[in-house]
C-alpha positions in Angstrom: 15.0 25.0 -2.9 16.3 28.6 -2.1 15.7 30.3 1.0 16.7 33.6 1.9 17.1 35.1 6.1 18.3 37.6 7.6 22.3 37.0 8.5 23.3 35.4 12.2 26.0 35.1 14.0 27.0 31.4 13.1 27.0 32.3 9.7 30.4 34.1 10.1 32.5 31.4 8.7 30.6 31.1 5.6 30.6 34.4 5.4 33.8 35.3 5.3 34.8 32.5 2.5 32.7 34.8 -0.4 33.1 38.5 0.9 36.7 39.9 1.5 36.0 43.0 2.2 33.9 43.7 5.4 36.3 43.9 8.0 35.6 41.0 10.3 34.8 43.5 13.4 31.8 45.0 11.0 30.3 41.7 11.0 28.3 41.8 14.4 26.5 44.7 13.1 25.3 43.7 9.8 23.6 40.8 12.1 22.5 43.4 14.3 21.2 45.9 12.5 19.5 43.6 9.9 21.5 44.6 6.9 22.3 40.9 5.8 21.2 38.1 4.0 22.4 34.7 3.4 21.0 32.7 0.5 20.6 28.9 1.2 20.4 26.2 -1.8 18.7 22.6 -0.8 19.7 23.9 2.8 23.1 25.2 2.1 24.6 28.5 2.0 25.4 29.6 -1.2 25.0 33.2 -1.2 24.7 36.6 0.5 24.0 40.4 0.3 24.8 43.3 2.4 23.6 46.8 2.3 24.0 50.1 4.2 22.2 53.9 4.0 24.3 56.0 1.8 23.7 59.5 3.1 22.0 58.4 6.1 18.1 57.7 3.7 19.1 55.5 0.6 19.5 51.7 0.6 22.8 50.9 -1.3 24.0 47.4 -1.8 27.4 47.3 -0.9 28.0 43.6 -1.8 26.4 40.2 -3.8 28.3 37.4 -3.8 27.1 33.6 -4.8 29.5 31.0 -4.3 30.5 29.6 -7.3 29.5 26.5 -8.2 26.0 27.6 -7.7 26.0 30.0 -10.1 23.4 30.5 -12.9 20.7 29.4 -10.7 18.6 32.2 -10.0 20.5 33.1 -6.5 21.1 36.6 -7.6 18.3 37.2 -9.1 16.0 36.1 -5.7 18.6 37.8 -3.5 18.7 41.0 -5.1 14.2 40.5 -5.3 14.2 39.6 -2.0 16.4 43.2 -0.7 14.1 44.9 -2.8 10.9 44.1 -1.3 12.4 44.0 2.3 13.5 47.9 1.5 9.6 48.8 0.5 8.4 47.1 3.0 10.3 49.3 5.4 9.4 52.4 3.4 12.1 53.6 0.9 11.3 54.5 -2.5 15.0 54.5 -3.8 17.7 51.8 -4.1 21.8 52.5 -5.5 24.5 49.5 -6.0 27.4 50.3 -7.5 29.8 47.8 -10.0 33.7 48.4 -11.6 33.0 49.9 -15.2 35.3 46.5 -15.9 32.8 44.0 -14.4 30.3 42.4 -15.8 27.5 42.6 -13.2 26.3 46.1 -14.2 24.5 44.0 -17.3 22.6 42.3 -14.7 21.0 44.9 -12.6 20.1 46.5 -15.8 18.5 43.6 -16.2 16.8 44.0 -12.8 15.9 47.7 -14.0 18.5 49.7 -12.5 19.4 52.3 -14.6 23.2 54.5 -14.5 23.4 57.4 -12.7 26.9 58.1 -12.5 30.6 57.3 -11.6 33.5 57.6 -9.3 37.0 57.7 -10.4 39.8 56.4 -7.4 43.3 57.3 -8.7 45.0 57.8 -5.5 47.9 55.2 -4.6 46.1 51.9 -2.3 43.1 53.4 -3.7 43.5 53.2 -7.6 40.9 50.8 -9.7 38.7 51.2 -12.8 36.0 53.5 -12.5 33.1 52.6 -10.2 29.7 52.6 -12.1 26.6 53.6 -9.8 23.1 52.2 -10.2 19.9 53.3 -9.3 15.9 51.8 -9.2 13.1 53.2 -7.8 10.5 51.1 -6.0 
């Protein structure tokens, strides 16, 4: 059975085992501020989303991760449902999420209806990776 809430504090640990990239001290307000989910299977974690406004009014989805093992399940797929209808239901009309050009997740929120809308290129030194692919859906 999946079940999707909003992140808490005791779910740091987990956290931090699928997403690398928040700084831990960035954590707190996720929680906070409501811009977190964790995904759990038969009671479990096994997944989580974050999001944060990109110019102060538009939803973006900054990270989706589902552990491993429980992938191919449909986690994604409710996670990403389950941002969307939390987003209308506190009144935006427009959602962005971004992927690497070289990933494969940008098939699967075209799948979900997002739709390209552009690209930024990092070449500086510490910075450099392939392109990053930008994403849009309106609610």
């Amino acid at each position: 059975m999946i079940n999707i809430r909003y992140a808490k504090e005791t779910d740091r640990a987990f956290w931090f085992c699928l997403d690398r990239h928040l700084p831990e001290a960035e954590f707190s307000g996720k929680v906070r501020d409501q811009m977190a989910y964790v995904l759990t299977l038969d009671g479990q974690p096994a997944g989580l989303l974050r999001w944060q406004l990109f110019w102060d009014s538009i939803p973006f989805c900054t990270m989706i991760q589902v552990a491993s093992l429980q992938r191919g399940k449909g986690c994604g797929r409710k996670l990403m449902e389950h941002w969307e209808a939390d987003m209308k239901q506190r009144g935006y009309r427009l959602l962005l999420i971004s992927t690497q050009v070289d990933e494969t997740a940008q098939h699967f929120y075209r799948k979900l209806g997002y739709r390209d809308c552009g690209g930024l290129l990092l070449d500086v030194p510490g910075y450099a990776q392939p392109m990053e692919l930008f994403l849009l859906k309106a609610l």
